[in-house]
C-alpha positions in Angstrom: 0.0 0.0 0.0 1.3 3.7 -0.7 1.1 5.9 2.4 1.0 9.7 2.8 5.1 10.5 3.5 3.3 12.9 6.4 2.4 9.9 7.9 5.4 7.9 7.6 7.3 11.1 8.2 5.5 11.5 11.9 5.9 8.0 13.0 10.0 8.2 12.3 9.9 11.0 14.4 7.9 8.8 16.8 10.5 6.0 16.5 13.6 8.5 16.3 12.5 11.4 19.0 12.6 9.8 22.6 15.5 8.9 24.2 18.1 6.4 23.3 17.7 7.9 19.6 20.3 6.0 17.5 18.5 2.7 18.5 15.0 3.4 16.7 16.7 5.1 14.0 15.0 3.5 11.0 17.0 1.3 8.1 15.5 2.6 5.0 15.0 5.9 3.8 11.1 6.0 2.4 11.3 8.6 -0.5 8.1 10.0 -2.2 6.2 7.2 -4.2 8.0 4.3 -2.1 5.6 1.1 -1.5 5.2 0.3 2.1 4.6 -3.3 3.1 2.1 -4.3 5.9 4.8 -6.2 7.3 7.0 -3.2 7.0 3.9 -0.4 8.4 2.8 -3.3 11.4 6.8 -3.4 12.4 6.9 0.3 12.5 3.9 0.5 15.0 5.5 -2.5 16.7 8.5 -0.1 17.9 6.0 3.0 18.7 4.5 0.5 21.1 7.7 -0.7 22.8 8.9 3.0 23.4 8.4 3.4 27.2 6.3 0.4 28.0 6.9 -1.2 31.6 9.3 -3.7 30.7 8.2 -7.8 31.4 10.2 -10.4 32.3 10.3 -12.2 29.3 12.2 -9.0 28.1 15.1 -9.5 30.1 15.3 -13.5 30.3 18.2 -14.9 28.4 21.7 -14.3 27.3 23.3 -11.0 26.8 26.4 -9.7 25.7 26.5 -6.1 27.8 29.2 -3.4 27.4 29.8 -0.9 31.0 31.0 2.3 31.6 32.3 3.2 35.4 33.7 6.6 36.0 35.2 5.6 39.3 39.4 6.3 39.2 41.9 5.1 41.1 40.8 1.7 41.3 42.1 -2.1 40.3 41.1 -1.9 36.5 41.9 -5.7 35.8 39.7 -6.4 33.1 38.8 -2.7 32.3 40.4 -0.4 29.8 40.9 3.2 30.9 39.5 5.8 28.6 40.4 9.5 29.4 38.5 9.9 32.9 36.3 6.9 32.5 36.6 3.1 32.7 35.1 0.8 29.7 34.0 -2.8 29.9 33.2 -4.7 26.4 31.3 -7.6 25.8 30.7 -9.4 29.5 28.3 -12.0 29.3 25.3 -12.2 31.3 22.4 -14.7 31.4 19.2 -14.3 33.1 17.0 -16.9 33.7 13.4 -17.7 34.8 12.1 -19.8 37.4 9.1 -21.7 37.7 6.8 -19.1 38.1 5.7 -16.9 35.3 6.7 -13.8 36.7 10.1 -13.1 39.1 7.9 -10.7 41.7 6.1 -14.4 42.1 9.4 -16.4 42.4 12.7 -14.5 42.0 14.4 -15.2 39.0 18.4 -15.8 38.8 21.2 -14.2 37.4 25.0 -14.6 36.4 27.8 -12.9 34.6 31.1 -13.6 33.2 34.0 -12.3 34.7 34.5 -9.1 35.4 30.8 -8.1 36.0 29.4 -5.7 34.1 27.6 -4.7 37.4 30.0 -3.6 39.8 33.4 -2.6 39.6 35.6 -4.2 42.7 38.4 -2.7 44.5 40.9 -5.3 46.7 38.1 -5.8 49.4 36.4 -8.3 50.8 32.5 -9.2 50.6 30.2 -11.3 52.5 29.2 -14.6 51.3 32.2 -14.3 49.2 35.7 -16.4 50.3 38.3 -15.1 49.4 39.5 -11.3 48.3 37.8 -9.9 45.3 40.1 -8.0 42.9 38.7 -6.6 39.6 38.4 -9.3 37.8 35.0 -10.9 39.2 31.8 -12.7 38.5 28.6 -11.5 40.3 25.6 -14.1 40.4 22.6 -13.8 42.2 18.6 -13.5 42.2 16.4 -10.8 41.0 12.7 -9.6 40.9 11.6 -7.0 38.3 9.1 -4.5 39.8 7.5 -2.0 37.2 10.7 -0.6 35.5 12.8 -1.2 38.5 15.6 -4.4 38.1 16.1 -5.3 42.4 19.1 -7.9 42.3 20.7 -9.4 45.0 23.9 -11.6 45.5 27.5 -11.6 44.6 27.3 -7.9 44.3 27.1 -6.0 47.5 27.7 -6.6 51.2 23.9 -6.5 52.2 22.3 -4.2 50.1 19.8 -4.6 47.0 21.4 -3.5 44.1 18.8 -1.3 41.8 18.6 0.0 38.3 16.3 1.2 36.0 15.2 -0.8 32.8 15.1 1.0 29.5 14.1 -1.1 26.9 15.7 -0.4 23.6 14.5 -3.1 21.1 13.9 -6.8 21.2 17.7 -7.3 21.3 18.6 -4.4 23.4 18.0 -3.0 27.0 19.6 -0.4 29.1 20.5 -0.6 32.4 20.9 2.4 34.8 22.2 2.4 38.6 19.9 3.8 40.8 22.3 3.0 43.9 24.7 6.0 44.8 28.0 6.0 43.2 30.9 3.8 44.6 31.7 0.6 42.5 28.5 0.4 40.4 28.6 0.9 36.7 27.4 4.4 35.8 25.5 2.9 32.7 24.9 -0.8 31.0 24.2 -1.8 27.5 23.5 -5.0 26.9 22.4 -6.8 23.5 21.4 -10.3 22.9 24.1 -12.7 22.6 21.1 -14.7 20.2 20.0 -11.7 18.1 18.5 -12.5 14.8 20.6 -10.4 12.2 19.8 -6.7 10.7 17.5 -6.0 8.0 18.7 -5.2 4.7 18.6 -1.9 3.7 19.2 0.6 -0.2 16.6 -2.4 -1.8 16.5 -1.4 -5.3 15.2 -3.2 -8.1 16.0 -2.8 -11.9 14.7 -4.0 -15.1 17.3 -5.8 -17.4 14.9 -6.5 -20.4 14.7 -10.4 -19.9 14.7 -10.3 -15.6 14.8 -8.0 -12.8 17.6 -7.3 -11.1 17.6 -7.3 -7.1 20.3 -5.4 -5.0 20.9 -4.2 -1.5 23.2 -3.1 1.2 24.0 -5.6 3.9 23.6 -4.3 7.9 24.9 -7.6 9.6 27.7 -9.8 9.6 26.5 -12.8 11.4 23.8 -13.3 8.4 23.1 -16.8 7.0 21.6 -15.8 4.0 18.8 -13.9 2.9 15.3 -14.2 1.8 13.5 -12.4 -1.4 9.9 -11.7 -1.1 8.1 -11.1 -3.9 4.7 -9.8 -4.8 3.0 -9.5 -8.2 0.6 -6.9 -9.6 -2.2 -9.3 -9.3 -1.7 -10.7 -6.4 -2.6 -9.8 -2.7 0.2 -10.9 -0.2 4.0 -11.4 -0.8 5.6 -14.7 -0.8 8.6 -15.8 -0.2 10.5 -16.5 -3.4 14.1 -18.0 -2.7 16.3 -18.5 0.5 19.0 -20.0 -1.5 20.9 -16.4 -1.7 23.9 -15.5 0.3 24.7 -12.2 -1.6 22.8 -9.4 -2.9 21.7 -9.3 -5.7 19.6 -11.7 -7.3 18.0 -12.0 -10.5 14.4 -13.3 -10.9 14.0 -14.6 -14.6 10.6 -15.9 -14.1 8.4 -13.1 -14.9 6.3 -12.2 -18.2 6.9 -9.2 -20.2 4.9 -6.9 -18.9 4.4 -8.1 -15.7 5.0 -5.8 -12.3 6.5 -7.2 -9.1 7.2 -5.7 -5.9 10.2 -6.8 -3.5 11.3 -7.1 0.1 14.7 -8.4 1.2 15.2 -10.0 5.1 18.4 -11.6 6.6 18.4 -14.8 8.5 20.9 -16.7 11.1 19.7 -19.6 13.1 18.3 -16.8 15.7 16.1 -16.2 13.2 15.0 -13.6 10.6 15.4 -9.8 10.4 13.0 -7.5 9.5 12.2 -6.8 6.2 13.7 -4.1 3.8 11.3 -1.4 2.1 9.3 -2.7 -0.8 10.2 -2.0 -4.4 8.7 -2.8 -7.4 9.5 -2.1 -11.5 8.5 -3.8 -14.7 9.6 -6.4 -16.7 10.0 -4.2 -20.9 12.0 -6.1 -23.0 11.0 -3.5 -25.3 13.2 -0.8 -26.6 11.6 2.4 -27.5 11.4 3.5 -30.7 10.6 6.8 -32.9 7.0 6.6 -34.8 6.3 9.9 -36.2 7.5 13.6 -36.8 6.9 16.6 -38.2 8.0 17.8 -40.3 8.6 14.4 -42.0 11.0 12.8 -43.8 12.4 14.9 -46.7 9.2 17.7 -46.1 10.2 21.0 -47.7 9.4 23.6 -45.0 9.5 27.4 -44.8 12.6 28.8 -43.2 10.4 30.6 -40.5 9.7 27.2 -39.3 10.2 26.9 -35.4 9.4 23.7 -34.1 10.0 20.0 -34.5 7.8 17.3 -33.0 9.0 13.7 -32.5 6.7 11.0 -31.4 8.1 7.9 -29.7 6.4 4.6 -29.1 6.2 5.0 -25.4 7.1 7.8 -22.6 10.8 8.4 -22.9 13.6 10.7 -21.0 15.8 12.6 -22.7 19.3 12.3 -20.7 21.1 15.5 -20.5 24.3 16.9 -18.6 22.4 19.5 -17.1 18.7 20.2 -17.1 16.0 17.7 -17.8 13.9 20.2 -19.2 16.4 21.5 -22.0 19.3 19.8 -24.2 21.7 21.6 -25.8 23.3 20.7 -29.4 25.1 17.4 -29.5 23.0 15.6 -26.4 19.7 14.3 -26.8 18.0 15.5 -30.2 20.4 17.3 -32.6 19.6 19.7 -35.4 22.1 20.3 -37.7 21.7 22.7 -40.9 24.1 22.2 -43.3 24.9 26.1 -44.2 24.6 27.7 -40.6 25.6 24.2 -38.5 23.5 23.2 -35.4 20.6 25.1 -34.0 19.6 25.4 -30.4 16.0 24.0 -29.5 14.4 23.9 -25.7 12.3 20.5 -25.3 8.8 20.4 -24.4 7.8 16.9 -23.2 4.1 15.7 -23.5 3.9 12.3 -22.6 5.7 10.1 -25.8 5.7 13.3 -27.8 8.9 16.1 -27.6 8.6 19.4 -29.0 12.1 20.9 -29.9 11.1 24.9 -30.3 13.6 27.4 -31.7 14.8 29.5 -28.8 16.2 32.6 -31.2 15.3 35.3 -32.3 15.8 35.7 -36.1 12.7 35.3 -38.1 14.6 33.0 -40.8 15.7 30.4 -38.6 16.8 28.1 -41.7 18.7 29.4 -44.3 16.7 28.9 -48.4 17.4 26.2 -50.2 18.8 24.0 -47.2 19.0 20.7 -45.6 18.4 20.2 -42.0 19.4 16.9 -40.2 17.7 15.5 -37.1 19.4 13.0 -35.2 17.7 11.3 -32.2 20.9 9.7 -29.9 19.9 6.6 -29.2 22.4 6.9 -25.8 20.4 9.6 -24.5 17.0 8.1 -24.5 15.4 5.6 -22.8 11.9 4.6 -21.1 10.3 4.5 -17.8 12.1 0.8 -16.9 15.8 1.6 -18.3 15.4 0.3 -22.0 17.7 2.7 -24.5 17.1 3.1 -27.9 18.5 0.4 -30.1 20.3 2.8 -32.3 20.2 6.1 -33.5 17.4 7.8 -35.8 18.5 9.7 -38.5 16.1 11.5 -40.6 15.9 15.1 -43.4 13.9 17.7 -44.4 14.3 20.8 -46.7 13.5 24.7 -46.6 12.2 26.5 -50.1 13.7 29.3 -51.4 
């Protein structure tokens, strides 16, 4: 379905305003007369929903790979790099896991980390329940219960207290976490994404007609992809379906359409997470036919009278005219040229209506041909082509003559 771009415009700013911006940043770039999906509009409004909802349970339960930032100095960093003023932790592991309840305020869930913990940054001290002395380099384990948007964990973490921080969820595959205890050892902030994250949807789909197939390209977002699936929809049909897995590289070339006929594409990446999110639609149609000129005026060998001012060529379908600079205007040499053989070429402004260019005179003499002359019009078959990319096969070459 085609959607008003003030529409599409106000939910990005939806998905891109609140906090945490970079993360609901979309993939594509819709442009006016792009096709938008169902899948595509439904996963839009899917994000809008998630954007401060009190986070559940099942948003937090599984494995996460979480990267912290401590601002604490002066402490053992085993395990940390120091940045500047700050302290950065990469890629600590933490898994969260359910009991038997459905919910952790019912029956606390339970939690573990790799080593260090992403949670707490420990100096050479010693904690209860813990034998031993704790340097940096430390796993924290433990029980939790999530309350509204408020994570309460206890264990291998602090002498007595319950640790707190506030839950921000991000995405499916991302959460942040945010110390609500005071200062000392705990991380100031903690990202964590989903060590089992399905990859990133493809994005810059395009889709081009090569006269015998259509030609399917687009940018990869991931590198932990599979392979990726083509959608595809024809003209007559309601709903997309899938067309190929077998494709590990864009792009792909579907030779079994009609002349004629007008599909619309989606590309998705896959892993053995799962897949991503689709890519934009696009859509073009299968012309194996080149376009060709079917009339003009004057015609072929037509004595005219040097006043004349206009030419009008007639093509077999809706062309373009490709020219350095304006669209709307073609100097000598690009597009159309008119040549005279006693003054040389003459400079015309095009007027396109539909198949049919007029070339009007743009000087001011009222003799714009010379008596007794021949005037050449070539049509340059590398400067025109049709709505779906077909140029001309070759150029068209024709006369005509002024009187006396």
């Amino acid at each position: 379905m085609k959607l008003n771009l003030s529409i599409i415009s106000l939910l990005l700013f939806l998905t891109t305003s609140i906090s945490h911006a970079d993360d609901y940043v979309w993939g594509e770039e819709f442009k006016e007369g792009d096709v938008i999906s169902a899948a595509t509009f439904n996963q839009i409004f899917d994000t809008i929903q998630k954007l401060n909802r009190t986070p559940k349970d099942s948003d937090l339960v599984g494995t996460w790979n979480c990267d912290a930032v401590h601002s604490q100095s002066g402490l053992d960093t085993s395990g940390w790099v120091t940045n500047d003023f700050i302290l950065i932790l990469s890629n600590a592991q933490l898994t969260m896991t359910a009991s038997s309840q459905s919910t952790s305020l019912a029956q606390s869930y339970t939690y573990s980390t790799s080593h260090p913990s992403p949670f707490i940054r420990f100096g050479t001290h010693e904690i209860s329940g813990y034998t031993g002395t704790l340097g940096g380099n430390v796993a924290t384990y433990g029980t939790y219960i999530l309350f509204n948007d408020m994570l309460l964990m206890k264990g291998v973490m602090s002498a007595s207290a319950v640790s707190k921080y506030q839950v921000n969820i991000i995405s499916d595959d991302r959460f942040i976490l945010t110390p609500l205890s005071d200062g000392g050892n705990y991380s100031d902030l903690i990202m964590c994404d989903s060590a089992t994250a399905v990859p990133a949807a493809p994005t810059e789909t395009t889709v081009t007609n090569a006269q015998t197939l259509l030609n399917i390209t687009w940018t990869d977002q991931s590198s932990d992809e599979t392979g990726f699936n083509i959608y595809r929809r024809l003209s007559n049909e309601a709903e997309a379906t899938l067309l190929t897995t077998a494709v590990t590289a864009s792009p792909y070339s579907d030779s079994t359409l009609s002349e004629g006929q007008t599909a619309f594409y989606s590309v998705s990446a896959y892993n053995d997470n799962g897949e991503s999110a689709k890519s934009k639609v696009v859509s073009t149609t299968l012309d194996g036919v080149k376009p060709t000129v079917v009339s003009h005026i004057p015609t072929a060998n037509q004595q005219v009278a040097t006043s004349n001012t206009t030419i009008s060529i007639t093509f077999s379908e809706d062309i373009t005219i490709l020219c350095s600079g304006d669209y709307s205007y073609c100097g000598d040499g690009q597009g159309i040229l008119v040549t005279s053989a006693k003054s040389g070429s003459q400079t015309y402004a095009n007027f396109k209506m539909g198949p049919i260019y007029k070339l009007v005179y743009s000087g001011s003499n009222s003799e714009i041909f010379d008596g007794n002359d021949t005037i050449t019009v070539t049509v340059r078959k590398d400067f025109i082509k049709d709505a779906f990319g077909n140029y001309m096969n070759e150029d068209y070459v024709y006369t005509f003559t002024t009187g006396p």
